[in-house]
C-alpha positions as CSV (number, residue, x, y, z in Angstrom):
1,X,-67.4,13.3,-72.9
2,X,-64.4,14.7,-73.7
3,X,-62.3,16.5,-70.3
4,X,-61.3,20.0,-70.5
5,X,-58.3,21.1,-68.9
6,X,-58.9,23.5,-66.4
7,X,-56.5,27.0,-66.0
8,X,-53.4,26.1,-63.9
9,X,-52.8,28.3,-61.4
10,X,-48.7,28.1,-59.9
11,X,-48.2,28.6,-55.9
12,X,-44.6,29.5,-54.8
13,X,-44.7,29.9,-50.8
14,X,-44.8,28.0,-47.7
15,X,-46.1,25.4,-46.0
16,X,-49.0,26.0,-42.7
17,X,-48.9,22.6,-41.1
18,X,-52.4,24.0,-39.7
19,X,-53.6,24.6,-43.2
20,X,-55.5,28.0,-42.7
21,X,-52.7,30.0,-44.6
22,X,-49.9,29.5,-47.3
23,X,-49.8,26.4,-49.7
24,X,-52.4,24.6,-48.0
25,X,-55.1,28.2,-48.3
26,X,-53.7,29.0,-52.0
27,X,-54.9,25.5,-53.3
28,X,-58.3,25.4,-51.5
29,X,-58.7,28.7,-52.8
30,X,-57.7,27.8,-56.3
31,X,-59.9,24.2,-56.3
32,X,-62.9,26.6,-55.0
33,X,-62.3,28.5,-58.0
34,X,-61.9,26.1,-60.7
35,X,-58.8,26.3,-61.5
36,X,-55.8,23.8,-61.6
37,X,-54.1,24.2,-58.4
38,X,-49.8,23.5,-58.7
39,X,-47.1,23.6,-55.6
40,X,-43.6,24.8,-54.8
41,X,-43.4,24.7,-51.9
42,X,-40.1,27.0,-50.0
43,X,-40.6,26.3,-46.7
44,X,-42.3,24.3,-44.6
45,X,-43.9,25.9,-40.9
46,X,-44.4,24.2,-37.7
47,X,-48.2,26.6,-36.9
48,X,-51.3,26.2,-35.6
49,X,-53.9,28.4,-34.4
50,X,-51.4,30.1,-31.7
51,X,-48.8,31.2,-34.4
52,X,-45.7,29.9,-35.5
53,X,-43.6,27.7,-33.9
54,X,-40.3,27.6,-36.7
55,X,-39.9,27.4,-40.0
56,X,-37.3,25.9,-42.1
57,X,-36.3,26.8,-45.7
58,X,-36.1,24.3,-48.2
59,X,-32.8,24.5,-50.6
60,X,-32.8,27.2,-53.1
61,X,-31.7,23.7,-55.7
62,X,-35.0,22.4,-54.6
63,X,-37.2,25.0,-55.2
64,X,-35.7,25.4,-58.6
65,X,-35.8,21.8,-59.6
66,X,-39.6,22.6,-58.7
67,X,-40.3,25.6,-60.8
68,X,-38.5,23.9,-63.7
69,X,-40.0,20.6,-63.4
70,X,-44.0,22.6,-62.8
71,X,-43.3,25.3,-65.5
72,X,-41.4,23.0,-68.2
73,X,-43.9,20.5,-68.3
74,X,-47.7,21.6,-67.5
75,X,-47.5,25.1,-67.5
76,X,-49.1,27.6,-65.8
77,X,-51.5,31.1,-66.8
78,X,-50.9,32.5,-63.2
79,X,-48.5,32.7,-60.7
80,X,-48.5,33.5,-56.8
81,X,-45.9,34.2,-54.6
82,X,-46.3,34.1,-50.7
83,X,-43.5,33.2,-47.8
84,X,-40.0,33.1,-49.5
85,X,-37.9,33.9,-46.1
86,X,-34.7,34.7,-47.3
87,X,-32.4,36.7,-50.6
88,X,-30.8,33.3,-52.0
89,X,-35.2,32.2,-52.2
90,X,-36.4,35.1,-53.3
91,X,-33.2,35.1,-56.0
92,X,-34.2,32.0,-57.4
93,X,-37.9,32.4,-57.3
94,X,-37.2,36.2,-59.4
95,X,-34.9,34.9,-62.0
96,X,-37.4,31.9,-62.8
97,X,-40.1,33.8,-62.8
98,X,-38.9,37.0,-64.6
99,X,-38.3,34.9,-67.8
100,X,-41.6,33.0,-67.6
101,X,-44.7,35.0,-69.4
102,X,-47.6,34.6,-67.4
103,X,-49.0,36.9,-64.9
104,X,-47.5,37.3,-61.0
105,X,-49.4,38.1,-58.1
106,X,-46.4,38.6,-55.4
107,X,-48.4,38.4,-51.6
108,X,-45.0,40.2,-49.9
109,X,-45.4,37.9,-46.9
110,X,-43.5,39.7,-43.6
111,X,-45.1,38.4,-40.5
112,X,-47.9,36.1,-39.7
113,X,-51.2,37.2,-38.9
114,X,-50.0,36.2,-35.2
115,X,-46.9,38.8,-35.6
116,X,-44.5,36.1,-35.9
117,X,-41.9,37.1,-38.4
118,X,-41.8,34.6,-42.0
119,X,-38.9,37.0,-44.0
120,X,-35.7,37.3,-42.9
121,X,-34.7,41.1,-42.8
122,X,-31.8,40.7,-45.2
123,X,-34.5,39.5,-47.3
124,X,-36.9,42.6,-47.8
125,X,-34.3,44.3,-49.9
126,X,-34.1,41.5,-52.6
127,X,-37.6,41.1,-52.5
128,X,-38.1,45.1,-53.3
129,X,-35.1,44.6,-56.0
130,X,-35.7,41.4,-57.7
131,X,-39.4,40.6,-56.9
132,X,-41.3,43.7,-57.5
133,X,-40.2,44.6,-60.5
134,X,-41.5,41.7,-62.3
135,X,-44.8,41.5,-60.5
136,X,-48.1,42.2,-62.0
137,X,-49.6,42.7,-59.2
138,X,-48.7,43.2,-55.5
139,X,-50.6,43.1,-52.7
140,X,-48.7,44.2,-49.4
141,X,-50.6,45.0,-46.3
142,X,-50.4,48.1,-44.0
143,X,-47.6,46.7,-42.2
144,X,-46.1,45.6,-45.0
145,X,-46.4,48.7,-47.0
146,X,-44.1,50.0,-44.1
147,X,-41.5,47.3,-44.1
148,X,-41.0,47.4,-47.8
149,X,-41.6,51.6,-48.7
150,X,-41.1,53.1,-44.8
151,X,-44.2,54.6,-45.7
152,X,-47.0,54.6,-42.6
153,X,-50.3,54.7,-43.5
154,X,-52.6,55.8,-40.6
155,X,-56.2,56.6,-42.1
156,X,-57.9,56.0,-46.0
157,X,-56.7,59.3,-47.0
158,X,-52.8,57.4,-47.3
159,X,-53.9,54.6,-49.2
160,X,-52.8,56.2,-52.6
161,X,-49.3,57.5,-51.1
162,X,-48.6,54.0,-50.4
163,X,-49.5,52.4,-53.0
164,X,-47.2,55.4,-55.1
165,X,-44.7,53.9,-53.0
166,X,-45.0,50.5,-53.8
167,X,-45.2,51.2,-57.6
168,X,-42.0,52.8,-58.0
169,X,-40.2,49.8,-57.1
170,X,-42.0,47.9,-60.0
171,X,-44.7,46.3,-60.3
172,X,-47.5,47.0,-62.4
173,X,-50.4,47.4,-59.8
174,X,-50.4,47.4,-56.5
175,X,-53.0,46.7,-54.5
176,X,-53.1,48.2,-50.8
177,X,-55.3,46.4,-48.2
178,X,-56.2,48.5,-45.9
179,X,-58.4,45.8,-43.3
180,X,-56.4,47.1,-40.3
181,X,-57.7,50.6,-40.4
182,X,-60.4,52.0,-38.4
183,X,-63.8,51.9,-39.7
184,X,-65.1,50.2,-43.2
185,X,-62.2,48.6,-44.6
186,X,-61.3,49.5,-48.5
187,X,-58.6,48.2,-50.5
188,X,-56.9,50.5,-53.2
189,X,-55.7,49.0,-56.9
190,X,-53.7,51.5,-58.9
191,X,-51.3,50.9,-61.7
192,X,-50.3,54.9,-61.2
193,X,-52.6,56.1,-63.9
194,X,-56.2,54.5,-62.9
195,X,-57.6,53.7,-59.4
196,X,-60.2,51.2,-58.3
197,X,-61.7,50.9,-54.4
198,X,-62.8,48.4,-53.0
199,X,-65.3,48.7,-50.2
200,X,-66.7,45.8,-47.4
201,X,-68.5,45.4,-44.4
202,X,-66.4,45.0,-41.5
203,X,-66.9,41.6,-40.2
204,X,-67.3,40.4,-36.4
205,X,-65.3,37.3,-36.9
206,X,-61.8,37.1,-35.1
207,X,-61.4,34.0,-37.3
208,X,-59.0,35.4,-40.3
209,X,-56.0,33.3,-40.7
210,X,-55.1,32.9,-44.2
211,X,-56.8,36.2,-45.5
212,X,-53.9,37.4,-47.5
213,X,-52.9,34.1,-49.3
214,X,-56.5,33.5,-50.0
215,X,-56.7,37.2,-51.4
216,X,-53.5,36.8,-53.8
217,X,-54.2,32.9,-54.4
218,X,-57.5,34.5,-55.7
219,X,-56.5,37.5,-57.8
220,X,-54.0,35.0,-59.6
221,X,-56.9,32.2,-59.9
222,X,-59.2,35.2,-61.9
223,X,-56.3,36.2,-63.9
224,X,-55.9,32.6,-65.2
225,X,-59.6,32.6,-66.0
226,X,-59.0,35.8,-68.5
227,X,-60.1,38.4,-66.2
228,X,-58.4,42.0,-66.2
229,X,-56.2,43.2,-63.2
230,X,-59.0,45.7,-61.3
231,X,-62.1,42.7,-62.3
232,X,-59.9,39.6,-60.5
233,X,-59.5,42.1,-57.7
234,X,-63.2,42.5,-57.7
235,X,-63.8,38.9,-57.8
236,X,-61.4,38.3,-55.4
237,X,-62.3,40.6,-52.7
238,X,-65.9,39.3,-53.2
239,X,-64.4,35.9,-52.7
240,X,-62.7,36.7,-49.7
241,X,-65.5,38.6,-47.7
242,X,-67.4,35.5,-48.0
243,X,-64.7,33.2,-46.3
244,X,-64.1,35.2,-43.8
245,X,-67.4,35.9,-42.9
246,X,-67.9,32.3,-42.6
247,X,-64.4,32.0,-40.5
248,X,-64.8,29.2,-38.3
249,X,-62.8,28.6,-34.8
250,X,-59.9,25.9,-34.8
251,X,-57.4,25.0,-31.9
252,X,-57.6,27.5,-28.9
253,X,-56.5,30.5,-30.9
254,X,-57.5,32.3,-34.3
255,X,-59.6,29.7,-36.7
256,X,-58.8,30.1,-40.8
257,X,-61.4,31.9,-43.0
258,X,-63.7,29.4,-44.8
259,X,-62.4,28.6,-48.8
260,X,-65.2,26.1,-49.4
261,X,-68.2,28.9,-47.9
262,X,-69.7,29.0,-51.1
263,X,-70.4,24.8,-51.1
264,X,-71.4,24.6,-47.2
């Protein structure tokens, strides 16, 4: 038998030392899949269950000597973008990036999904700057909507204002999850002219940690496998509602969703 080389799929974010969320969720997501999972890792995290304990950016030399020595070499159809935490990171990771052709999901990681702050605040600016515009798609949350647009988003009805917002700093689609309003959560993709919605149950699982890198690890993962923007989403959101329905508890505080539900 001859081996066929899977799509590679390119992670540039942190480390979770708990592995529910960041580098450790993107590549469990990408194996589940089946698609080549790669690694630059940025940062590393000292988290568990409870939150964060301290995080510590690696060099902007080293994470460049990483993209070069991934993208030079092996190659990648997708890229994803999570925790970058400060401008000289996000500088490097842009300027890479920007002249590389393959598609980029940028996850604009602000906080934790335990509040604790993961992007320095002389960092959002260079992220809306030199990130967003080469994105192909971005995928901010509620909260994250506001950091990066000062747009608030309070019921469904705002979910197109915001993502409005988000597109005129430059991405091609943005996609704006909105989990964290009341009732049935739905998720808007619009690349300003078309506009897909995506709907799901709401889930009685407290057990979430890792939802937005397994949501963008995902999206990139489908690209890679020749999908279009709005069908990844689909696929991705699909993918996602299953792990997190199958969230399981870890530690004493909120458990990570479930990337291998679909092989338990």
């Amino acid at each position: 038998m001859t081996a066929v080389t899977p799509p590679r799929v390119l992670t540039v974010a942190g480390s979770d030392s708990g592995g529910g969320a960041g580098i450790q969720a993107d590549l469990k997501t990408m194996l589940a899949l089946g698609v080549h999972g790669m690694s630059v890792i940025a940062a590393v995290t000292a988290q568990n269950s409870l939150g964060v304990q301290g995080y510590w950016e690696l060099p902007p030399d080293a994470v460049r000597a990483q993209l070069d020595s991934v993208l030079g070499d092996i190659g990648a159809q997708a890229v994803k973008t999570g925790m970058l935490a400060s401008p000289q990171l996000v500088e490097v990771v842009a300027a890479v990036l920007g002249a590389y052709e393959a598609p980029v999901v940028v996850d604009p990681v602000g906080v934790s999904k335990h509040g604790d702050p993961l992007l320095a605040p002389e960092a959002v600016e260079t992220v809306k700057t030199r990130l967003l515009p080469i994105a192909t798609v971005v995928t901010p949350n509620l909260w994250e909507v506001e950091q990066l647009t000062g747009v608030k988003v309070e019921d469904e009805d705002g979910l197109r204002r915001a993502a409005d917002a988000v597109l005129k700093l430059g991405p091609t689609w943005a996609l704006i999850k909105g989990g964290h309003l009341p009732g049935e959560p739905v998720d808007l993709l619009t690349d300003g002219t078309s506009e897909h919605r995506f709907a799901a149950e709401r889930l009685d699982n407290r057990h979430t940690h890792g939802t937005g890198c397994t949501l963008a690890s995902a999206v990139a993962s489908y690209l890679a496998l020749g999908e279009d923007v709005p069908a990844a989403v689909g696929r991705a959101k699909e993918y996602v509602t299953g792990a997190i329905r199958r969230g399981f508890p870890l530690g004493e505080g909120i458990g990570p969703v479930d990337h291998a539900w679909r092989w338990r």
